[in-house]
N, C-alpha and C positions, 0 to 999 in steps of 0.2 A: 407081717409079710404082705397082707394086702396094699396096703399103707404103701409101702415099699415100690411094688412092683406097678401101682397107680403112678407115683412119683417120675419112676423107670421112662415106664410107655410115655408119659406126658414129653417128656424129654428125648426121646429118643425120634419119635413121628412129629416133632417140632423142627429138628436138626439132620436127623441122619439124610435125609432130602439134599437138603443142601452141602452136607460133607460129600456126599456124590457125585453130587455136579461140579464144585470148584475146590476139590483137591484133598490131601492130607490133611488131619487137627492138626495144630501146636499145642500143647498145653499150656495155660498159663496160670498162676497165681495172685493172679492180681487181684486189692484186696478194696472191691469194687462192690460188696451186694446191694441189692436193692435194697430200697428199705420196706420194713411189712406193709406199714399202713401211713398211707397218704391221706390226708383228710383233704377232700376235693373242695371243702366249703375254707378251706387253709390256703388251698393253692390258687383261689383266683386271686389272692389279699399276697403274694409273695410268699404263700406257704408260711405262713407267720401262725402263731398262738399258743408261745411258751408260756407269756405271762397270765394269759387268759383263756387257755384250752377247757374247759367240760364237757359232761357226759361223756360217750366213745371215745370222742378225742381227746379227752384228759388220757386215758388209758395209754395213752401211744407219745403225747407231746408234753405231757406234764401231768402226771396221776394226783401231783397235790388239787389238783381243780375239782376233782371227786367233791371236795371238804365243800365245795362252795353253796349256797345257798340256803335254804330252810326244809323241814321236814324229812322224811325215810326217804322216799320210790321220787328217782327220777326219769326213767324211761326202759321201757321193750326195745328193741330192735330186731327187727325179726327178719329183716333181708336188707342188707344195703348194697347190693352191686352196683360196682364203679369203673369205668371202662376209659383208657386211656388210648390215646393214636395219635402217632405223629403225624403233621402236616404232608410230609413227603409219601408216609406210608397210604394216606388217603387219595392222593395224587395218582399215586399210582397205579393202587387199585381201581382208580376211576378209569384213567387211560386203558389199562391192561383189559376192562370190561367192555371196553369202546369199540364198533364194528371195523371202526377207520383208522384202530389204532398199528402200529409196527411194536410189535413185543421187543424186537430186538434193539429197534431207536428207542422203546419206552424205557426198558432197561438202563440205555447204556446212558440216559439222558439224568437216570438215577443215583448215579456213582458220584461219593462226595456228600450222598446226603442220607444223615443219620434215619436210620425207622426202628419205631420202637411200640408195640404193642402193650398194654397191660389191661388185667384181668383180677378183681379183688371182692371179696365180700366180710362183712362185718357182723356177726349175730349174736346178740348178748342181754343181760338186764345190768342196769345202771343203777345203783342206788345212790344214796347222798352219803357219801364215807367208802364205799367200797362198788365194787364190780365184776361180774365174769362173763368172758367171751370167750370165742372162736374167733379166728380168722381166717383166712382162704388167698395170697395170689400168687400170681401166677404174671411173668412178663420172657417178653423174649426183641432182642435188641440186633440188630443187620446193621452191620455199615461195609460197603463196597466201595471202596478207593484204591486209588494207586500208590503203589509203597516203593520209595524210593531204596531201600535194601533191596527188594525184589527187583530192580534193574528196571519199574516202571512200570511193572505188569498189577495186574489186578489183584487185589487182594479181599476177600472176606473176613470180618470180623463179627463172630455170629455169637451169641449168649443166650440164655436162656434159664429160667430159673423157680422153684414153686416154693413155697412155703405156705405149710398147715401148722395151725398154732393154737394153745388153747393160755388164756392168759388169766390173774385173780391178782385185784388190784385192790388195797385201802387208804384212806387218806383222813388227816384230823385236821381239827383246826384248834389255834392258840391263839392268848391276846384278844380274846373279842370275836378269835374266827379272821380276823387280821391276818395272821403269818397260818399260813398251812403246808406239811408236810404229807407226802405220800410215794407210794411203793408200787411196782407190777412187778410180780412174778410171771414169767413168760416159760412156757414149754413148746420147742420149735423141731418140728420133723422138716428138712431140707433139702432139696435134690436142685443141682444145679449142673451146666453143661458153659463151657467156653473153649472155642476156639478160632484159631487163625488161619486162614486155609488159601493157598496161590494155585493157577490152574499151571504151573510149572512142576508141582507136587502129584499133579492128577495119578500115576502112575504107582503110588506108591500107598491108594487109598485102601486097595483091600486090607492090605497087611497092618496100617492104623489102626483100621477099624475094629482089628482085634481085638485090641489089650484098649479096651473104655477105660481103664485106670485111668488114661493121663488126660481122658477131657468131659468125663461123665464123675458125679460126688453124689451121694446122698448121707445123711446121716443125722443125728438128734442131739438136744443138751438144752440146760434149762440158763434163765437167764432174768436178769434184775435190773428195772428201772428205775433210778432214786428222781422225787422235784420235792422243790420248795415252792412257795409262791404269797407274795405279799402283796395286799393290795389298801391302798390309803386309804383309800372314798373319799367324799369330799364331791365338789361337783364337777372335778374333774375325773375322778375317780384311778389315781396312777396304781398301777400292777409291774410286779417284777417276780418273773419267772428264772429259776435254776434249775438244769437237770443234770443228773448224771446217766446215759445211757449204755445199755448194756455195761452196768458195772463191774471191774475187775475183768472185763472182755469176755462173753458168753461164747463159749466152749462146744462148737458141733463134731461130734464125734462121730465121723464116716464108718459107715456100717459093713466097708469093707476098703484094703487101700487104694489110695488117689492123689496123682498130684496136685489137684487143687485142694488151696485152704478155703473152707467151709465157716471158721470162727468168723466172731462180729465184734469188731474192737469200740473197744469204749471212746466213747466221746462225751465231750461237756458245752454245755448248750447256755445261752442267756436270752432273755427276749423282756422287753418294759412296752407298757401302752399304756394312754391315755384315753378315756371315754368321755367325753363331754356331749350333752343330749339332754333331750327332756321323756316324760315319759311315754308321747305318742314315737320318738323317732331318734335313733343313736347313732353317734359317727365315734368309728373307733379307728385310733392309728395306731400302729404297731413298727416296732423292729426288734429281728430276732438276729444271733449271729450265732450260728453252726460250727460244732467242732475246736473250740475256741482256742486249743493246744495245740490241732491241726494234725493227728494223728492217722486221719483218713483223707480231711481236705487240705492241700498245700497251699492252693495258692487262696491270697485273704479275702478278693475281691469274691469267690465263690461262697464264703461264707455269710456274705451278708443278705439278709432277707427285710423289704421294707413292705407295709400295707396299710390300708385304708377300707373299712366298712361301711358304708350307710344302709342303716335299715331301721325299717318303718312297724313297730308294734312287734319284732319279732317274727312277721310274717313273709316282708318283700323284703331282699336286700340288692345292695350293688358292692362289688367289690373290687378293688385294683391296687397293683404293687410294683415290685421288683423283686425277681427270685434272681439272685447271681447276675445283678446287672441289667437283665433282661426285663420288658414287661406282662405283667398281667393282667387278667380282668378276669370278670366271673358275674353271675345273676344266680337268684334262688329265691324261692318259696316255698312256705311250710304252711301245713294244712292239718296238721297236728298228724294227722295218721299214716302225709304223704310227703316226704320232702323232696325236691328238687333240685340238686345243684350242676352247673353247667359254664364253661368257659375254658380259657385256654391261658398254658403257660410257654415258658421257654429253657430248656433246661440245656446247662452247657455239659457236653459230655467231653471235651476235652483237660489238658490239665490247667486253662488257663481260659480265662472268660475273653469270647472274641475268636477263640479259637474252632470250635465247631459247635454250634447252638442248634439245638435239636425241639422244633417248634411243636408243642402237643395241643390236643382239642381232648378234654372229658366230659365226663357226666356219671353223675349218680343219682340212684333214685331208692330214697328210702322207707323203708315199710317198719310202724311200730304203733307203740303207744305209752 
C-alpha cells in the first residue's frame, strides 16, 4: 500500500497542475512505455550494446554478458543516478528564470517542442554468471502543439510514468565461453498517467478529474529477458548479440480498473561489433537494430542504432553514433570507485524519423566497487 500510494502522489503532483490549466484528459492506450533502464554510457555510442553489454548493463541489454570474463565478483553498485533533459526543457527553464524574460512569449515560443525529463537509479552486486538489483525511474514527457482536429487550437500531450523494479539475472558460457546464454527475471510495480488535454475542453475538467480510471494505472507483474551472445576473438574480436525481451509479453496487472494498457510487449533485438585495439587503447563499432518484427516500432529507420567507442585503458573514453537517424556523442571516466558518464542524444518521438526529434543532454555518476 505504501508502494502504491508513493506511485499515486508521484503522478498525480507531476500532472494534475497541468490537467488544470489546459482542459479535460483523453485517455489513451497507446502502447508507448518507457523503457526501465537506459545505459547512459550506451546512449552517447547510439544506444548500442547488444552484442557486448556487461556488468549492470548486461542485466537490461543482453544478460548473456554476465558469462563474460574471468573469476566470481564483478562489481557493487551502490548509487548510479542518471538524469535526463531535453534541450527545449533546459531552454526553457533558463528563459522562464530570466528577470527580462515574458513567461507568456517564453511559453508560447515553446509549442512544437518536445520536453522530456527523466530520473533513474541502478543499485546491485554483479557477479560473473549472475546478478541482483533494484531499479528506480521515473520520467515525465509535455508536448504543446496545435492539432489540426482541434480546429488549430492548442493542445497538450502530457505522460508521465515511474517504475520500481527488483531484477535476478544468470548467465553461462559454452564452446570455450564463446557462445553465452543468459536470463533476467524482472519484478515491476508500475504507475503511469497520459493524457490529451485542449483548452476548448477547460469546462469539463472537474468532472474528468473524477473517475482517474481513464488516465491514471498503477499496477505489478513479473517478466523475462532471454540473450544469447557470441563473440569470435581474434584481433578483431567480432560479437553478436540476440535478445528476446520481455518474453511472451510481461503482464502488469492494474491494481484497480483503468483504461490504459500497463503490459510491455515483447520485442526481439540484434546488435554485432567489432573491437580492434591493442591493450593501452580500444575502438569499438557497433550496430544494433531494435524490435526486429516491429511490434512496438513501425517504422525501420527507428530501429537502427549505429556507434563508436574510443577508450584508453578502460579509463577515458569518447563516444558517438546514431540513435534513429539522429547523432550522438558522449565522454566518461572511471576511477574505479567513481564513474562518470555524460553527453547528449536525440530521440524521435514521432512515428516516423524526421518527424519530431526530441534533442536530450544526460549524466550519470556512479558509485561502487
Amino acid at each position: 500500500m505504501m508502494l502504491e500510494s508513493a506511485c499515486k502522489t508521484l503522478l498525480m503532483v507531476g500532472a494534475l497542475p497541468l490537467f488544470m490549466l489546459l482542459g479535460a484528459p483523453r485517455a489513451s492506450a497507446q502502447q508507448d512505455i518507457t523503457s526501465i533502464y537506459r545505459s547512459a554510457a550506451f546512449l552517447g555510442r547510439g544506444d548500442t550494446g547488444i552484442a557486448t553489454a556487461d556488468d549492470q548493463d548486461a542485466i537490461f541489454y543482453n544478460p548473456a554478458g554476465l558469462a563474460q570474463g574471468k573469476g566470481i565478483y564483478k562489481k557493487t553498485v551502490l548509487l548510479s543516478p542518471e538524469i535526463e533533459i531535453s534541450k527545449a526543457t533546459k531552454d526553457l527553464a533558463r528563459r522562464l528564470g530570466s528577470q527580462n524574460s515574458d513567461a507568456v512569449d517564453t511559453v508560447r515560443d515553446n509549442i512544437g517542442k518536445p520536453n522530456h525529463f527523466g530520473l533513474s537509479d541502478f543499485t546491485g552486486i554483479v557477479l560473473r554468471r549472475a546478478a541482483l538489483g533494484v531499479v528506480d525511474a521515473s520520467h515525465i514527457d509535455l508536448l504543446a502543439h496545435k492539432a489540426p482536429d482541434q480546429g488549430g487550437l492548442e493542445v497538450l500531450d502530457a505522460s508521465a510514468d515511474q517504475t520500481l523494479g527488483a531484477t535476478f539475472s544468470l548467465a553461462d558460457g559454452f564452446l570455450d565461453n564463446k557462445l553465452m546464454l543468459g536470463a533476467t527475471t524482472k519484478y515491476l510495480y508500475r504507475g503511469r498517467g497520459r493524457v490529451s488535454a485542449s483548452i476548448a475542453e477547460a469546462d469539463k475538467i472537474q468532472d474528468e478529474l473524477k473517475d482517474q480510471s481513464k488516465f491514471l494505472a498503477m499496477g505489478q507483474g513479473i517478466g523475462a529477458d532471454l540473450g544469447l551472445m557470441y563473440q569470435g576473438g581474434g584481433a578483431i574480436n567480432p560479437s553478436f548479440g540476440l535478445t528476446v525481451n520481455d518474453a511472451g509479453d510481461t503482464h502488469i496487472k492494474p491494481t484497480s480498473a483503468t483504461d490504459l494498457d500497463l503490459d510491455v510487449l515483447q520485442t526481439v533485438n540484434v546488435g554485432v561489433s567489432i573491437e580492434p585495439g591493442t591493450g593501452f587503447s580500444k575502438l569499438k563499432l557497433l550496430a544494433d537494430i531494435h524490435d526486429v518484427l516491429g511490434r512496438v516500432i513501425k517504422n525501420n529507420r527507428k530501429k537502427l542504432h549505429l556507434g563508436a567507442e574510443l577508450s584508453v585503458e578502460d579509463m577515458l573514453g569518447a563516444t558517438v553514433g546514431l540513435n534513429e537517424g539522429y547523432p550522438t556523442a558522449g565522454l566518461y571516466f572511471d576511477l574505479y570507485l567513481v564513474r562518470v558518464d555524460l553527453g547528449m542524444y536525440t530521440e524521435e518521438i514521432g512515428d516516423r524519423v524526421g518527424t519530431r526529434p526530441d534533442s536530450r543532454y544526460f549524466m550519470r555518476i556512479e558509485t561502487g566497487f
